[in-house]
N, C-alpha and C positions, 0 to 999 in steps of 0.2 A: 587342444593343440598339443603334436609332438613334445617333449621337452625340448627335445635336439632341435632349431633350429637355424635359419638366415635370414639376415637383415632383407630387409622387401629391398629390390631395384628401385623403386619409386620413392625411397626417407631420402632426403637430404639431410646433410650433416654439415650444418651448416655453423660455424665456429666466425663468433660474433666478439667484439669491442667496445664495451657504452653501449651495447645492441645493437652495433651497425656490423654489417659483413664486413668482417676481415679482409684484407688485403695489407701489400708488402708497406704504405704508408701509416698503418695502425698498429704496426707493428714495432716501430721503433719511438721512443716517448717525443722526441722534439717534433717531428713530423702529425703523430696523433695528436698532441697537444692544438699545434695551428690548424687542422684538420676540423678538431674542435669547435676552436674557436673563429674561423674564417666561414666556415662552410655549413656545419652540422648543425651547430645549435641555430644558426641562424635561418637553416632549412624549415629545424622544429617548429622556431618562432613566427616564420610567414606561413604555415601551415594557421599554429594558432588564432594567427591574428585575421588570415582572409583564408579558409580552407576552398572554398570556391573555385579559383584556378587552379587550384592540386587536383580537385574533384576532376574540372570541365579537363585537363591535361591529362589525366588518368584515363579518360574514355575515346581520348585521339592518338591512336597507334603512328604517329605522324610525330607526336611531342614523346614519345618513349624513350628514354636516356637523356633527358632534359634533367634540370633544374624543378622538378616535381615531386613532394611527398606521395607514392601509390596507395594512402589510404581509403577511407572511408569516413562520413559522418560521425558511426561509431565507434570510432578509434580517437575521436578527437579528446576525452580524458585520458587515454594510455600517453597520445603524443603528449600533453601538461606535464603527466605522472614521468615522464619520459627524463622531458628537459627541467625539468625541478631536479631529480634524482642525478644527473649529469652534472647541473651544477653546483649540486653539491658534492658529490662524490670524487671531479675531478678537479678542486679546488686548484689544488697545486698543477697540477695541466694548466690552467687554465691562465693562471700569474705565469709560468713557465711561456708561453704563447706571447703572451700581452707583452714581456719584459725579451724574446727576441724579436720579436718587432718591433719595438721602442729602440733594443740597441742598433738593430741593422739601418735602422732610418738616420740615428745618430751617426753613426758613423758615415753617411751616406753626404750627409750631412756638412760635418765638423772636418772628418778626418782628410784633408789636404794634401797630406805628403810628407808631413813631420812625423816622429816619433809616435807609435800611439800606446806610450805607456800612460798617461793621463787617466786615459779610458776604462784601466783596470780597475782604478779606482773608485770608476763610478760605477762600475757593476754591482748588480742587485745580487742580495743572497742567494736569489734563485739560479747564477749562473757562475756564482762565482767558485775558482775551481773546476767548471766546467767548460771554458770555451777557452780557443789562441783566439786573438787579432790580429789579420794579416794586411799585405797589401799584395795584390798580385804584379806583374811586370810592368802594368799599364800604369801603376801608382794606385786602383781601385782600392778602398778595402773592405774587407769581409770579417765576417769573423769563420770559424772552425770549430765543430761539435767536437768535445772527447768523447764517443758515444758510447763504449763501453760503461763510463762513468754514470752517462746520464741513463741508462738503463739499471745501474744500480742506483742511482738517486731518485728516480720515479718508475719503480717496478709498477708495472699495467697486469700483472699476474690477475689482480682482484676483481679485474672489467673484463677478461676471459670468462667466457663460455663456450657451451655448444647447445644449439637447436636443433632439435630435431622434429620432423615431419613431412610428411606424405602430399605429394603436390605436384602433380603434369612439368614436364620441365619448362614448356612456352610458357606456366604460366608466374614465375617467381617474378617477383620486384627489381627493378634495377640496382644495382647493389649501394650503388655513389649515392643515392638521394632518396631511398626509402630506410628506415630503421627496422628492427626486426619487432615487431609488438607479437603481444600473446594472445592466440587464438586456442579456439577448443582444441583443437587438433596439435598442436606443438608443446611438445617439452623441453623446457629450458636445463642442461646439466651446467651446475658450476666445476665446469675441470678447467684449469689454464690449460694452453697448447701443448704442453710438454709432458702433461700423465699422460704412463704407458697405459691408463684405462681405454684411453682412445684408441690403441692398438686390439684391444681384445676385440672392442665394437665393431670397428672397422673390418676385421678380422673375419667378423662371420656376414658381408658381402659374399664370400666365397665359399667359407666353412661350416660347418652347424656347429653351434656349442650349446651348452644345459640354458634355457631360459631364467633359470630359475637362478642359476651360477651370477650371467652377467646382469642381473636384475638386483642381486645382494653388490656384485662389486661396483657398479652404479649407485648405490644406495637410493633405490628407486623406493618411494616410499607407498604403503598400500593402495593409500587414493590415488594414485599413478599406474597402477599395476593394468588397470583396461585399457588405458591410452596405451602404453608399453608394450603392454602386448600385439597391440595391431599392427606396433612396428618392423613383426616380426612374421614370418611364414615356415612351413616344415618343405617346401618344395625350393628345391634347387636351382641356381640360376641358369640361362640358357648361357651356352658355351660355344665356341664354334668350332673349337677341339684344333687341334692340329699340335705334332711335335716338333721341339724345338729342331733347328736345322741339323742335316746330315753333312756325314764329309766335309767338301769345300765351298758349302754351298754358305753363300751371304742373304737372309734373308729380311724381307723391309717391309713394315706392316703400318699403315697410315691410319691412327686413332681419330685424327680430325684435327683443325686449327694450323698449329706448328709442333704437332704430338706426333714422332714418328720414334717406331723402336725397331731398328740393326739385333740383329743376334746372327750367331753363329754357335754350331755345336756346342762353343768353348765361353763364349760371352753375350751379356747383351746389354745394349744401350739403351735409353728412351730420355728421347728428349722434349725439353718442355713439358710432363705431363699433365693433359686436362682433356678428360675422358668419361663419355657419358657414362652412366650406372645402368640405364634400363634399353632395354632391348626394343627395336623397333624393323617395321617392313623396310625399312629402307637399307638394309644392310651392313649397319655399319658393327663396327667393332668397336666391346667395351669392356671398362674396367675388369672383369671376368673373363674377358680374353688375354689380360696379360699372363709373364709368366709371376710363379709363385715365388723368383730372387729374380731382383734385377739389379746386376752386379754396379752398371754407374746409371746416375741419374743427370742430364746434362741442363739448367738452365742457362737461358739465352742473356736474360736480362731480368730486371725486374718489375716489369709491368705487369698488371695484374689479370690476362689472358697468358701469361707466358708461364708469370710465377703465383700460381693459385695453391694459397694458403689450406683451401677446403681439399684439395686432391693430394695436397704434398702429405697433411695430415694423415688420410687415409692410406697412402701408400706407403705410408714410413717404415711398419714393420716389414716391407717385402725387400727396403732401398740399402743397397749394401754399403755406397759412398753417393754423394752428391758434389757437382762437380758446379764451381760459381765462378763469373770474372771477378775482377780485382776493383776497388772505389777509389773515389776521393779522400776518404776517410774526414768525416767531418763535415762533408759539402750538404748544405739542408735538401738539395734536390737530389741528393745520389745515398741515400743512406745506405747502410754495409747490409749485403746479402746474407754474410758468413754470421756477423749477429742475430738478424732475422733470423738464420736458419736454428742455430743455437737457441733461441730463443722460444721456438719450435718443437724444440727435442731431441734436433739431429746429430749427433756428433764426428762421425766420419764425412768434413767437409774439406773438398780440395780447393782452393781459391790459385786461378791460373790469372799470368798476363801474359800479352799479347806475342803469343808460339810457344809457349813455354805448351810441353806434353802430357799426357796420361797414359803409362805404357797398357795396353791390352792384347792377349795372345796375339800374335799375327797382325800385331796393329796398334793404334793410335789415337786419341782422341787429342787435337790441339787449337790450342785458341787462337783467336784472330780478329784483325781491326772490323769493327761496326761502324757504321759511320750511316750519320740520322736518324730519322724516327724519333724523334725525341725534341723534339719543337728548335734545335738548336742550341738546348739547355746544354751544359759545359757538364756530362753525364758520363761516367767512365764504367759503370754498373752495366758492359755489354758486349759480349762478344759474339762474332760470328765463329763456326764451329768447320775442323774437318775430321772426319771420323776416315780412317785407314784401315779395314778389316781385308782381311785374304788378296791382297795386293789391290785393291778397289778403293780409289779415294771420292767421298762422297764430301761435298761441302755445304755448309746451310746458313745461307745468307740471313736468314729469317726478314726481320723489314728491312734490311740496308735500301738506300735509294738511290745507293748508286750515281752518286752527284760526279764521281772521279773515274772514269773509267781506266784511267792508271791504275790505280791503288790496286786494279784485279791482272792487272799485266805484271807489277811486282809479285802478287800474293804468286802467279805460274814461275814468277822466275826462280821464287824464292823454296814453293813445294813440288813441283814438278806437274804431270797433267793432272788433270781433274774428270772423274769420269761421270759423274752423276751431280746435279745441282739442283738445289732446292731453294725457291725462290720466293717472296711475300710479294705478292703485287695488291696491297690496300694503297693507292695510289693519291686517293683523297682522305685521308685521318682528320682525326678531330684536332681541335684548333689546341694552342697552347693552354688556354683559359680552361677549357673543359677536364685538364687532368692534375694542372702545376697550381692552377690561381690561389690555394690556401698556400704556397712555399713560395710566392712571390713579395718581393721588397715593397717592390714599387709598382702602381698598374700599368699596365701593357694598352697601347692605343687597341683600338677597334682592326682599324687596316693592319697592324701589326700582330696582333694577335689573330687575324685572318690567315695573315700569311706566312706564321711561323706555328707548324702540323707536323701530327706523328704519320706523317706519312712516309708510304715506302715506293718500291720502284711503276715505275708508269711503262710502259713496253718499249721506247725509245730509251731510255735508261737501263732495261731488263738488257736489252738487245745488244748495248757496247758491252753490258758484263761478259754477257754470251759470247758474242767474240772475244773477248779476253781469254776466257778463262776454259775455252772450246769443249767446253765436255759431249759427252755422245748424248746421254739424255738429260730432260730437264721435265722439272715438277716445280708448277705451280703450288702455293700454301699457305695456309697462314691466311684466310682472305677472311676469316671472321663469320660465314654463314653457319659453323654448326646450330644444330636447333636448341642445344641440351647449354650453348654457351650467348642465348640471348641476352641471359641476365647482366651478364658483364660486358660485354661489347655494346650493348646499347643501339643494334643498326640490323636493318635487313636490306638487302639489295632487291629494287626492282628488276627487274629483265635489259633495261637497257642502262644501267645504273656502269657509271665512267669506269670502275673497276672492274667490273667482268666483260663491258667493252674492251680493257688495254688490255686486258689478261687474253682475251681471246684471241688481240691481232697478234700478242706474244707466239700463242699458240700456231698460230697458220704461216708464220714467218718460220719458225724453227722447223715443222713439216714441209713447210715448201725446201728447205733446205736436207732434208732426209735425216732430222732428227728426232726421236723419240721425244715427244712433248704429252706434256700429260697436265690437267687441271684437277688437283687429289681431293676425293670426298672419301668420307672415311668408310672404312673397308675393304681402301685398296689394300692389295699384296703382292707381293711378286719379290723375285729372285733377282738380287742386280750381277 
């Protein structure tokens, strides 16, 4: 093999926790803590104790994004070796978990509507210095993370890694409820999120560099060097070429999901990114299609198809700034973005609230009210976006649901028309339990947790925005079928399945009407 090589289309880079796939809640210590100890090890342990149903669930594509370890028989000493090693190593996680769910119940509890300095006094060493006790308007009380603090008091640097290996994209594990074990074919690097070694890796996706260079700065060691090697190829990836726009042209290129990137001559956007790596007949566009700076980076929110830990890593060296909403600061369900990201590696981060701007040549990027998606959780970690290039204002609801169809008659009074709208219609989401139940106090009834979903708009809800907010074309997005983004989403739509039902009478209502309507798969492009 060449020296000079690229990283193969097909390795995953896959940046793990305690060996579980990273996302925005394993990333902040109070959150991975109850993650922990709510959900993870107790995965491990029913695996242990009856693997059986893991087994019989693993072979019914029906149960996939369930509550299921996707191993195998012989994995069953890696899972032991797994959860022994977890807890031991996350000792202090783990007292950290146990001791705010003990306070939050107390307080839930005891705390009345008096004074709750009492309360200080009872806190455990594990929290002491680290939290306010509040009450909110209603007399509730809560308590409040310092979370910078507790990111210094329980640094997770040492449970950072990265996987890497060769794998079909349909066929990865669901990320929530399988852990990452070692097989032939995968190499474990100990880097935390924040070495620039990732950047070099990353790097040659697009570039060749010396094998022999990133294999000493790796410190891969000899017995590694065949596996390592296969990781890599001298042939280049496919491209689909084109130059960035001319003149006053606005151009808008759809990666898949809620990943769309604006550019003009002078700038370019991309927002949300999460973008296949390998190339396929069905057209779409990928990572290698982007450009090589991309001036801002825009996340929506922090859920973990919007804000993917594995894609932001990879694209860090190319991201000039990264643009987040504003939090609770404190709130266990809304942990800070700007930390994560820091946490990350990133350092040019702009954190907006609601209108506040982002100047860019001939335009604008500004934030704006979200509203749903989020089981109803009291989540401030969310904005919807309007991007203003060459006098074209483009808006992107991402899931909003659209419960208010006011709130988009203010949003026209307040920014004038709207010419292009991009809209989520996953209409039926997973239930609260499926994303929140380890940051939950107290359990949530069955009918209640039924009926409180990350879902976004249904076409009678799509259809008041639209009138509101009258734009000339509209783009459906965000609906979760890419193939490359199974792993995380956890769902494939049948043919008659209630979401591409609403999305579609979306579609034939806005044509009946002489609008530009479009349902985007990736590869779309076009000029707005």
């Amino acid at each position: 093999m060449s020296d000079l090589v690229y990283l193969r289309p097909d390795v995953k880079l896959e940046p793990l926790v305690a060996r579980w796939y990273a996302w925005s809640h394993l990333i902040s210590p109070a959150q991975l803590a109850l993650h922990l100890r709510e959900r993870l090890l107790p995965l491990l342990a029913s695996f242990m104790a009856s693997p059986g149903p893991h087994l019989a669930a693993g072979r019914d594509p029906g149960l996939y994004g369930g509550p299921f370890v996707s191993l195998t028989e012989a994995d069953a000493e890696a899972v032991a070796s797994l959860h022994r090693d977890t807890v031991d190593r996350c000792r202090g996680l783990l007292s950290l978990a146990a001791d705010l769910r003990q306070l939050a119940v107390r307080l839930q509890e005891q705390a009345r509507g008096h004074a709750l300095h009492e309360f200080y006094a009872q806190l455990p060493p594990s929290l002491q210095g680290l939290v306010e006790l509040v009450y909110d308007t209603h007399h509730h009380a809560d308590l409040r993370l310092f979370e910078a603090l507790l990111m210094q008091e329980y640094p997770t640097q040492e449970l950072q890694e990265l996987m890497l290996h060769r794998m079909p994209e349909g066929e990865r594990p669901f990320f929530m409820s399988t852990p990452r074990v070692p097989t032939p074919d995968s190499l474990f690097l100990e880097l935390d999120f924040a070495d620039d070694r990732i950047d070099a890796l990353a790097a040659m996706r697009c570039r060749p560099s010396s094998l022999a260079d990133i294999a000493r700065r790796l410190r891969i060691r000899p017995a590694q060097m065949p596996l390592f090697e296969r990781l890599f190829t001298p042939e280049a990836p496919q491209v689909r070429g084109g130059q960035p726009p001319a003149g006053d042209q606005l151009r808008m290129r759809f990666f898949g999901h809620a990943c769309v990137l604006l550019e003009t001559a002078d700038v370019s956007v991309l927002l949300d990114p999460f973008v296949a790596t390998e190339t396929a007949q069905d057209g779409r566009l990928t990572l290698h299609d982007l450009p090589d700076h991309i001036d801002h980076v825009v996340l929506t929110h922090s859920h973990h198809d919007h804000f993917s830990v594995e894609m932001l890593l990879q694209l860090r060296h190319r991201i000039g700034s990264i643009i987040v909403p504003g939090n609770h600061r404190g709130a266990l369900a809304d942990p800070s973005m700007k930390l994560a990201l820091q946490s990350l590696g990133f350092e040019r981060i702009q954190v907006l609230e609601p209108f506040e701007t982002v100047a860019l040549p001939e335009g604008s990027i500004q934030s704006l009210p979200f509203t749903g998606e989020h089981a109803d959780l009291d989540v401030a970690s969310k904005h919807a976006i309007a991007v203003t290039l060459k006098s074209h204002r483009s808006m992107f609801l991402v899931d909003s649901d659209g419960r208010d169809p006011v709130l988009y008659q203010r949003l026209v009074q307040r920014l004038g028309p709207v010419d292009t709208l991009f809209i989520g219609m996953e209409c039926v989401g997973a239930p609260l339990n499926w994303l929140y139940e380890p940051l939950l106090t107290t359990p949530v009834s069955h009918e209640d947790n039924e009926s409180r979903r990350l879902s976004g708009s249904d076409c009678e809800r799509a259809w008041a925005i639209i009138n509101a907010l009258g734009p000339q074309q509209v783009f459906v997005y965000a609906m979760g079928q890419d193939p490359w983004m199974k792993y995380v989403m956890g769902l494939e739509y049948a043919p008659g399945s209630l979401q591409l039902v609403e999305s579609d009478r979306l579609l034939e209502r806005c044509r009946g009407r002489g609008l530009q309507a479009t349902r985007l798969v990736s590869g779309y492009e076009g000029i707005l």
